[in-house]
LUMZASE-773104 format. One line per 3 residues: for each residue x, y, z of N, C-alpha, C, O. Coordinates in steps of 0.1 Angstrom, whole numbers, m for minus. Layout:
X/Y/Z/X/Y/Z/X/Y/Z/X/Y/Z | ...
! end
This chain:
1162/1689/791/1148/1688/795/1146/1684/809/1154/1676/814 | 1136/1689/817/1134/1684/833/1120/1676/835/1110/1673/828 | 1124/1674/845/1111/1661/843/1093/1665/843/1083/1658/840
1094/1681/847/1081/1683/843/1083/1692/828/1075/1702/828 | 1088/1691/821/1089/1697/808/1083/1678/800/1072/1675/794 | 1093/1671/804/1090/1658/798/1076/1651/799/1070/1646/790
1072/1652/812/1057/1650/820/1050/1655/808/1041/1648/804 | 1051/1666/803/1038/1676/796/1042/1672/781/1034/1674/772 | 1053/1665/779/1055/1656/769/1052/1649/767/1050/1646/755
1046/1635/778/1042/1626/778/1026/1623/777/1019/1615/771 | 1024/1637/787/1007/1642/785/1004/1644/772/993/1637/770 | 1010/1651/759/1006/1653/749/1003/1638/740/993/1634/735
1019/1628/741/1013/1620/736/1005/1609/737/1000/1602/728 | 1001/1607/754/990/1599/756/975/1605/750/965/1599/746 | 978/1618/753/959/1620/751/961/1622/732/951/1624/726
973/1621/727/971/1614/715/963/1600/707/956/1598/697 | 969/1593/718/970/1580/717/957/1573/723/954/1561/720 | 948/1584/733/941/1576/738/928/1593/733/928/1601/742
921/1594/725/916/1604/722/904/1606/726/898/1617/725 | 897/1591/735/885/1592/738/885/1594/754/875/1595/762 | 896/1596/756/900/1599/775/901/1614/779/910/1622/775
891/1617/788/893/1635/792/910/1628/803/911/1618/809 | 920/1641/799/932/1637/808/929/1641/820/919/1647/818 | 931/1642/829/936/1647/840/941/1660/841/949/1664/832
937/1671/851/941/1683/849/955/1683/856/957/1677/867 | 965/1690/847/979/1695/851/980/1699/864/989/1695/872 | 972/1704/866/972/1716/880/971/1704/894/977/1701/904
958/1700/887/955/1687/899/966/1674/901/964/1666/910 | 975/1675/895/983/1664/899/992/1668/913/993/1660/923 | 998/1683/910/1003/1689/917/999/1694/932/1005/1694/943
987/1698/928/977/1702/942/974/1692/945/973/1694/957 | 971/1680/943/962/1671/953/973/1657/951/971/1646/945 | 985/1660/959/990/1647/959/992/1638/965/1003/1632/964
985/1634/972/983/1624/983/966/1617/984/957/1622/991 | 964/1605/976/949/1600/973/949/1585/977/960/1578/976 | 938/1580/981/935/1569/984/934/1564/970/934/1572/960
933/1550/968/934/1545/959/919/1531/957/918/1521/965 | 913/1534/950/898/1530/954/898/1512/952/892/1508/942 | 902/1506/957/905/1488/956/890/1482/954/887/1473/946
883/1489/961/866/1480/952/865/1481/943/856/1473/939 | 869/1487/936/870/1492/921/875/1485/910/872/1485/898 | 885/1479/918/893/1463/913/886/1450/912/879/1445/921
890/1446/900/886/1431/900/894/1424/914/903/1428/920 | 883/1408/917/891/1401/929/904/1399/924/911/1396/934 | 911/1398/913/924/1396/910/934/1404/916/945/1401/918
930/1413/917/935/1424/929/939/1420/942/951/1419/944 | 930/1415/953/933/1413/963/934/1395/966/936/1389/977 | 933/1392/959/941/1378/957/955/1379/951/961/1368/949
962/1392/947/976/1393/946/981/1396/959/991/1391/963 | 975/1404/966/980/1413/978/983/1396/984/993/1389/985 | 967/1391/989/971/1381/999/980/1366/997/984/1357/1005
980/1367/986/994/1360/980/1004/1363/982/1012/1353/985 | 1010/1374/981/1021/1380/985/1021/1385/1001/1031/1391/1006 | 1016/1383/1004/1013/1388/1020/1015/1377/1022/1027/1379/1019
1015/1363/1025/1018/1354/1027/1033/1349/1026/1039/1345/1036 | 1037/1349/1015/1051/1349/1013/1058/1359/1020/1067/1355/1026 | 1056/1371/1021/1063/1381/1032/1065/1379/1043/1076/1381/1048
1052/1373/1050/1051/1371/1062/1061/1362/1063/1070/1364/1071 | 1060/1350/1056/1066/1336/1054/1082/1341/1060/1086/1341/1072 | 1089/1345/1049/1102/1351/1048/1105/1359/1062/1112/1354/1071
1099/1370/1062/1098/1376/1079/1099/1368/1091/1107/1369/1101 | 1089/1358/1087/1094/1349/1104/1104/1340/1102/1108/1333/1112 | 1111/1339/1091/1121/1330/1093/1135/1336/1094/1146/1330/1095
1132/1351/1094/1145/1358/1092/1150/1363/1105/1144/1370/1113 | 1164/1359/1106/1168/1370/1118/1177/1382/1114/1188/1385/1119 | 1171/1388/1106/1174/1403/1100/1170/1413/1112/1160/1412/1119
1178/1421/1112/1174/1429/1122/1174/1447/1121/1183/1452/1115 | 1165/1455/1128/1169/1468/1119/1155/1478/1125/1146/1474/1132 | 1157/1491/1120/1144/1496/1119/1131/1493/1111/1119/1495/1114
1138/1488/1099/1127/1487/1087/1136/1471/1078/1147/1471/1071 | 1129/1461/1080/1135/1448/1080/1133/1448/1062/1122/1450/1057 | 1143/1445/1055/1141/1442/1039/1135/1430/1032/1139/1420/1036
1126/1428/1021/1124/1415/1012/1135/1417/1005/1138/1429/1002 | 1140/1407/1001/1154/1404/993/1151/1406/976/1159/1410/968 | 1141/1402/975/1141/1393/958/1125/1399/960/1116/1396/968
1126/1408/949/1112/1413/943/1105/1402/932/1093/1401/927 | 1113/1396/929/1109/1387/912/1103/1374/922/1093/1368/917 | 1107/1371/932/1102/1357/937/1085/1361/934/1079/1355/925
1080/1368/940/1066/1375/936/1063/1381/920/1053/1387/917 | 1071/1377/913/1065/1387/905/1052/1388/896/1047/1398/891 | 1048/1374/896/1031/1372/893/1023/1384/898/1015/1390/891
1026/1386/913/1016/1390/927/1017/1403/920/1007/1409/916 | 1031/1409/917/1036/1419/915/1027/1427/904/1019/1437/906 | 1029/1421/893/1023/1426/876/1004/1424/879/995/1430/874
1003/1413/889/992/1417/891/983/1428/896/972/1432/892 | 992/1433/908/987/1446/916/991/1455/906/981/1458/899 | 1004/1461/901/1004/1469/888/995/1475/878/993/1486/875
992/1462/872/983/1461/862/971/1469/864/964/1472/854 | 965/1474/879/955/1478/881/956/1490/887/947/1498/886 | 969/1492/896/975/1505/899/979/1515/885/976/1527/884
985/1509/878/991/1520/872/985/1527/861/991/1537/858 | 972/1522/853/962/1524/846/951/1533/852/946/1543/846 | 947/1530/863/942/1538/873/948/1551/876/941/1561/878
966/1552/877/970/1565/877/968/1571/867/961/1582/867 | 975/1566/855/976/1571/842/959/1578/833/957/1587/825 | 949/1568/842/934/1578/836/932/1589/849/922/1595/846
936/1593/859/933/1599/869/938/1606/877/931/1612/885 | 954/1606/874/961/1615/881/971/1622/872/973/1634/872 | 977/1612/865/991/1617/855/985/1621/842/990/1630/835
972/1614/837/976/1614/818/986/1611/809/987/1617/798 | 994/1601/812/1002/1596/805/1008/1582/808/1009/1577/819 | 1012/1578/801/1024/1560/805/1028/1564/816/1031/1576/819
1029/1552/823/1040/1550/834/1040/1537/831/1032/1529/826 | 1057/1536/838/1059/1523/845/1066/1523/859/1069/1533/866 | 1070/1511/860/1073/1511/876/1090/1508/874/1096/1499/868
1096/1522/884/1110/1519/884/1115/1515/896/1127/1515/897 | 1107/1511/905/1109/1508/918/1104/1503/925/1098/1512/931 | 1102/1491/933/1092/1483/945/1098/1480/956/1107/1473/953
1097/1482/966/1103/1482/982/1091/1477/989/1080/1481/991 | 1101/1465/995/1092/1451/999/1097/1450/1011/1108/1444/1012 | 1090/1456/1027/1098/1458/1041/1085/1455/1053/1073/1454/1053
1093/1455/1058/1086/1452/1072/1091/1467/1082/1103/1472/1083 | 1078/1472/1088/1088/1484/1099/1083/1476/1116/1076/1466/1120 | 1091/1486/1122/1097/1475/1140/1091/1490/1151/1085/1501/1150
1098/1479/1162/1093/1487/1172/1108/1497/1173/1119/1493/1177 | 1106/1507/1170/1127/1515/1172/1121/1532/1177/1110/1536/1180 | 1135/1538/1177/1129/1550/1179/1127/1556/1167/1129/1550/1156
1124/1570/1167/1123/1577/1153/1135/1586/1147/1142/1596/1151 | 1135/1576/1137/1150/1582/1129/1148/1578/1116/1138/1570/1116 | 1151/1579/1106/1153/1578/1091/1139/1581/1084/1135/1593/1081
1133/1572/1083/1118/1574/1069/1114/1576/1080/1104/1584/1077 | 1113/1575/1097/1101/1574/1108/1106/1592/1111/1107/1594/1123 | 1108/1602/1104/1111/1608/1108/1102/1621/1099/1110/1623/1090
1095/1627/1098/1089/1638/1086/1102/1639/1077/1114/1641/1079 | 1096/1638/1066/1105/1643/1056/1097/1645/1045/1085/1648/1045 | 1106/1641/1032/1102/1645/1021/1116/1636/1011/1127/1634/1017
1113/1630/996/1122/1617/994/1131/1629/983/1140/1624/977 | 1129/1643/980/1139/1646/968/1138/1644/955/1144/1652/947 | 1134/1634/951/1135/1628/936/1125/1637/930/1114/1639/937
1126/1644/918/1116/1654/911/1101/1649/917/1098/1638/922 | 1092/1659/914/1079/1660/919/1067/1649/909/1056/1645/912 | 1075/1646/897/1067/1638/886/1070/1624/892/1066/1616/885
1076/1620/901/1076/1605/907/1064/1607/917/1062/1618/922 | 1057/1598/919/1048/1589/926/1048/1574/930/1050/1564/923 | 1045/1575/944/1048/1563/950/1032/1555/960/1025/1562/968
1030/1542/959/1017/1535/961/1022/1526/969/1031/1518/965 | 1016/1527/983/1023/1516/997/1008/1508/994/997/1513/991 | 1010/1496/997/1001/1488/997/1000/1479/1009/1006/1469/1007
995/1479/1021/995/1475/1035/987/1454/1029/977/1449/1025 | 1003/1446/1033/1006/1438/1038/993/1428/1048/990/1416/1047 | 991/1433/1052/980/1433/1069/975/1441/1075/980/1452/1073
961/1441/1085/956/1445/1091/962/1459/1095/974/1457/1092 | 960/1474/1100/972/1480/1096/962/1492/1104/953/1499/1099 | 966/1491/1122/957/1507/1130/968/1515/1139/979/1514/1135
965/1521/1147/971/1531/1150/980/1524/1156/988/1533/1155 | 984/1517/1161/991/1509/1167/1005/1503/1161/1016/1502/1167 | 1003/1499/1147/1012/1490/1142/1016/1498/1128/1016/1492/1117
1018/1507/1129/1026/1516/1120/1021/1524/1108/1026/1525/1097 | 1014/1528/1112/1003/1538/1101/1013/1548/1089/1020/1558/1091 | 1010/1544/1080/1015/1556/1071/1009/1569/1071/997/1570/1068
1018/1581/1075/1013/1592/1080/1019/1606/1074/1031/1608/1073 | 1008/1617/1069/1011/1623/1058/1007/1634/1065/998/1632/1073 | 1012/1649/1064/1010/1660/1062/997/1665/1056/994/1658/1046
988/1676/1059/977/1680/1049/977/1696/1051/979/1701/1062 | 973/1704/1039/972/1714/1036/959/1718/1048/954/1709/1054 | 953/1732/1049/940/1733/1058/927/1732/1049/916/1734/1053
931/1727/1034/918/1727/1023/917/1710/1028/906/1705/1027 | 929/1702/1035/928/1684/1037/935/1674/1029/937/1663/1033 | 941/1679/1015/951/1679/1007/964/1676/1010/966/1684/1020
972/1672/1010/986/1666/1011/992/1679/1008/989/1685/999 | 1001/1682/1019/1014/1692/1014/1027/1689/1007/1034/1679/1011 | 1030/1696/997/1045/1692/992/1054/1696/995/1050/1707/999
1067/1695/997/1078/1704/997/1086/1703/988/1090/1692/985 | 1092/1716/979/1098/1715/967/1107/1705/967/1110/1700/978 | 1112/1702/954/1119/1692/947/1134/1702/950/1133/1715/950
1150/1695/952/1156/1702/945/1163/1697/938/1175/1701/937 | 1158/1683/930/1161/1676/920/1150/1676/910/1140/1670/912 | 1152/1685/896/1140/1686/891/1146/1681/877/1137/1675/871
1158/1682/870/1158/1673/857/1178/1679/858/1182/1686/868 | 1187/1675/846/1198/1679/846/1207/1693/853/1216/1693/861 | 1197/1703/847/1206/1718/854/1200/1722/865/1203/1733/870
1191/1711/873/1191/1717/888/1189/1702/894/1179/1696/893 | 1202/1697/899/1201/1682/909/1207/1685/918/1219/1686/917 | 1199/1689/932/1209/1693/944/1202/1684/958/1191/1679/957
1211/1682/968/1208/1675/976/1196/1683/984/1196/1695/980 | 1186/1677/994/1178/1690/999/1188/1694/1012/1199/1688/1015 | 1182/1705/1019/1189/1705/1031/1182/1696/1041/1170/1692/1041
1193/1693/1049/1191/1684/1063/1184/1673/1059/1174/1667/1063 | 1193/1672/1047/1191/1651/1042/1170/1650/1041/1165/1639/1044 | 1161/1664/1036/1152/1663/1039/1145/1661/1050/1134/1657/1048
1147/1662/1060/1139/1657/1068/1135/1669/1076/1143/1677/1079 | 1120/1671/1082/1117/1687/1085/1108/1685/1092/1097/1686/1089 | 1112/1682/1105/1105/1685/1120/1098/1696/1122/1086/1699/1122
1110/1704/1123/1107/1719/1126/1102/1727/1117/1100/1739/1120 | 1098/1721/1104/1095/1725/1097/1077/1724/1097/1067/1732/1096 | 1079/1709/1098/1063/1704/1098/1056/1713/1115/1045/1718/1114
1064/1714/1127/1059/1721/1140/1054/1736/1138/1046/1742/1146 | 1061/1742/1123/1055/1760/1125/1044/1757/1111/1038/1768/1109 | 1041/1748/1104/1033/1743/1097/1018/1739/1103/1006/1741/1099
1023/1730/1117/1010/1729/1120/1004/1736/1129/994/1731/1134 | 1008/1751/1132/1004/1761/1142/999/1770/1129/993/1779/1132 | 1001/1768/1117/992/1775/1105/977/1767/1100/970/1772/1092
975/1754/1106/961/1747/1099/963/1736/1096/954/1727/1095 | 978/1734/1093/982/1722/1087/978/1711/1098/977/1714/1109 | 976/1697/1095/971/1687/1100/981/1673/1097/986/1672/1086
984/1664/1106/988/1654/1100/974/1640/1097/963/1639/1102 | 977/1636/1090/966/1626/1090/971/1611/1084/976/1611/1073 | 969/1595/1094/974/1587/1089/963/1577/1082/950/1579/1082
970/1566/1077/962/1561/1070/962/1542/1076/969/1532/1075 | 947/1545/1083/944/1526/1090/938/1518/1075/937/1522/1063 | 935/1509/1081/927/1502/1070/929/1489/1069/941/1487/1072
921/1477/1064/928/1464/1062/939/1461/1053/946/1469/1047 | 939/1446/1054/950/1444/1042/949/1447/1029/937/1451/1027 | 954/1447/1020/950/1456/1005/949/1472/1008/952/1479/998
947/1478/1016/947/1493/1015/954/1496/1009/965/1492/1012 | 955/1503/998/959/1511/991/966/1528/992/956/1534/996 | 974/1535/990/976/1546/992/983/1550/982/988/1540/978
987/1562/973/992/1570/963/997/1583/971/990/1592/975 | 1007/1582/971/1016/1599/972/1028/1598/964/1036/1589/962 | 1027/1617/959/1038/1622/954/1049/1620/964/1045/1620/976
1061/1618/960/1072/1618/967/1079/1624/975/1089/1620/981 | 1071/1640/974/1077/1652/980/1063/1656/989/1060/1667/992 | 1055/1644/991/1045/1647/999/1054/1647/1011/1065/1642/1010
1047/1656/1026/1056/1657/1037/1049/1640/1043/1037/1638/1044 | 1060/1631/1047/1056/1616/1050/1063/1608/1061/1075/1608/1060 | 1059/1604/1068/1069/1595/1076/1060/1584/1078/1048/1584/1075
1068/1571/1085/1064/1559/1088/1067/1564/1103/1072/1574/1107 | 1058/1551/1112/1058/1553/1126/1060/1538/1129/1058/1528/1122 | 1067/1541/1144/1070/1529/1148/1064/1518/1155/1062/1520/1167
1062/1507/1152/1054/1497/1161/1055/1500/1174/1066/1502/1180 | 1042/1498/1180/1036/1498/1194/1037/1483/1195/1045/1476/1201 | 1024/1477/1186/1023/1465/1189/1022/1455/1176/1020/1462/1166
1022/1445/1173/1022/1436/1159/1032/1443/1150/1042/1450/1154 | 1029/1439/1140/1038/1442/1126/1032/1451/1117/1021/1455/1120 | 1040/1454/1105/1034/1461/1096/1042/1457/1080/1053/1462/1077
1034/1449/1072/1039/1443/1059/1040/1453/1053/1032/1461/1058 | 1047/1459/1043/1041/1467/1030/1049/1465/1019/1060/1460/1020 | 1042/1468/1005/1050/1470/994/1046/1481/988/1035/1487/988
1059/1484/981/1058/1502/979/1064/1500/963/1075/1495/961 | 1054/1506/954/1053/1509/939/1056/1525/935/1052/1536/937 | 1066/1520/928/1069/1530/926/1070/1537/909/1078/1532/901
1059/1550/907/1062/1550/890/1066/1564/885/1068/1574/892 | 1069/1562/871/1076/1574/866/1066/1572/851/1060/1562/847 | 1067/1585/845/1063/1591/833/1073/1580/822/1085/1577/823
1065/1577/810/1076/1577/801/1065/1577/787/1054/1573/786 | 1075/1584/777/1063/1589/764/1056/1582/756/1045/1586/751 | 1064/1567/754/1056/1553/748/1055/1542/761/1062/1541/771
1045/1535/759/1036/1525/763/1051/1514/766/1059/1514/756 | 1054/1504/780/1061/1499/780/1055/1490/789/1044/1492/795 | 1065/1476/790/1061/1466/800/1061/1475/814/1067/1485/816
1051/1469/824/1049/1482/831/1062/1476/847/1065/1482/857 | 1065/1466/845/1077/1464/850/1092/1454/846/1090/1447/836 | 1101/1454/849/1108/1444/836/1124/1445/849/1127/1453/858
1129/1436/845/1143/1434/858/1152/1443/851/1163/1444/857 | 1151/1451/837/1160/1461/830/1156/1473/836/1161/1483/832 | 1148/1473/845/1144/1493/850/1138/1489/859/1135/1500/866
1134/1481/864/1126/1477/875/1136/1473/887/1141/1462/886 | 1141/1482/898/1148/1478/906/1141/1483/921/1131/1491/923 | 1150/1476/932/1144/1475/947/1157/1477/954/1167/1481/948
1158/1473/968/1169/1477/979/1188/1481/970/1197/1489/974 | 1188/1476/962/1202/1465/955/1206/1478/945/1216/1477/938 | 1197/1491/945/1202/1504/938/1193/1516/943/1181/1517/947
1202/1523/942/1202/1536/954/1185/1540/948/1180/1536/937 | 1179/1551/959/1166/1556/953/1162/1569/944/1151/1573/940 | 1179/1575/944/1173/1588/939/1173/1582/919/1183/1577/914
1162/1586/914/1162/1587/897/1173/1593/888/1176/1603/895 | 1178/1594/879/1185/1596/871/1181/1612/869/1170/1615/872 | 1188/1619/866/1186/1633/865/1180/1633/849/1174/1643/848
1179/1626/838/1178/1629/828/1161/1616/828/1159/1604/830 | 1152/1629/824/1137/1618/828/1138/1608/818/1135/1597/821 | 1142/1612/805/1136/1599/793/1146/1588/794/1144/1580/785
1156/1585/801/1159/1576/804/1153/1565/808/1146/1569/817 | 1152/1554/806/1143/1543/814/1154/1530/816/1151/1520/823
! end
């Protein structure tokens, strides 16, 4: 089974489970994957997690003499209150609005990006991992054109562009070409309509993209840039929506297991 075979498995049994919920259309998950994420919409417990943990980041960051393009948080669980609190309102919000079904979170990446040149994530790409993963950066601090905007590709309808998967479940796991990453690709893209467009905003901003959205980070001009990056997957029963048994960060590699119902 591949992970969008499983996906439409998991669709079936939530809108079982939840019978009074119109799902989410299949089609729209695919076409439109790259959405703001509406934080007014949230109770204040919302952004009294962000700035709790924003705090602690920061904390850690100035005491650290780590050094790098993209500087690491060590220990996702020191937060994990902050954590299950942002969660709790992210991932419910996907599951009525974009997926139709369970998720939980198999991954949080807790970083700081620098002043460097462009190479790695600062570079257009696309992450590989089947197209049913989705990933929610949540901006740390104050966050403009200046101090490292998350910056995404768009279709000429305004829509996020994808680029196929070529990791899609067991009988197709292939590396992409050129380690993903597609300059030249995104350059004859945007002489067709294509646009890039980044994302400012205060602290708590929210953002949601598919993983094979076309994406890069940019590099500080001036100040910093906090973020924590949520990361979810499909699964067919209702689970803790993070847990230190599937819930991992820097300390294991990023690509998913080729077999989806794994957790």
């Amino acid at each position: 089974m591949n992970y969008k075979e499983y996906f439409i498995l998991c669709r079936e049994k939530w809108r079982q489970d939840n019978s009074g919920l119109i799902s989410p259309k299949l089609e729209d998950f695919y076409n439109d994957p790259t959405r703001p994420v509406p934080i007014n919409t949230f109770a204040a417990d919302y952004q009294l997690a962000v700035d709790s943990a924003a705090q602690r980041v920061f904390d850690y960051f100035s005491n650290s003499k780590e050094q790098g393009i993209m500087l690491q948080y060590p220990d996702i669980w020191s937060i994990r209150e902050q954590l299950e609190t942002m969660s709790s309102f992210i991932v419910p919000h996907l599951e009525k609005t974009m997926y139709g079904c369970y998720l939980y979170v198999d991954k949080i990446y807790i970083y700081r990006t620098t002043k460097c040149e462009r190479d790695s994530s600062y570079i257009w790409h696309y992450d590989n991992n089947p197209n049913e993963i989705v990933k929610n950066i949540i901006y740390l601090n104050n966050v403009s054109a200046k101090n490292s905007p998350f910056e995404y590709l768009t279709k000429p309808d305004g829509k996020g562009y994808m680029f196929n998967a070529h990791r899609i479940g067991p009988d197709k796991w292939n590396q992409a070409p050129n380690g993903s990453r597609v300059n030249k690709e995104v350059k004859s893209l945007q002489a067709t309509g294509h646009e890039p467009k980044t994302i400012i905003g205060p602290k708590g901003t929210t953002f949601t993209f598919n993983n094979n959205a076309c994406h890069r980070a940019n590099p500080i001009i001036e100040g910093y840039r906090d973020v924590i990056n949520i990361r979810v997957k499909p699964t067919i029963n209702k689970i803790e929506l993070l847990d230190p048994r599937y819930t991992s960060s820097f300390e294991k590699q990023g690509v998913v297991d080729s077999n989806p119902e794994k957790i």
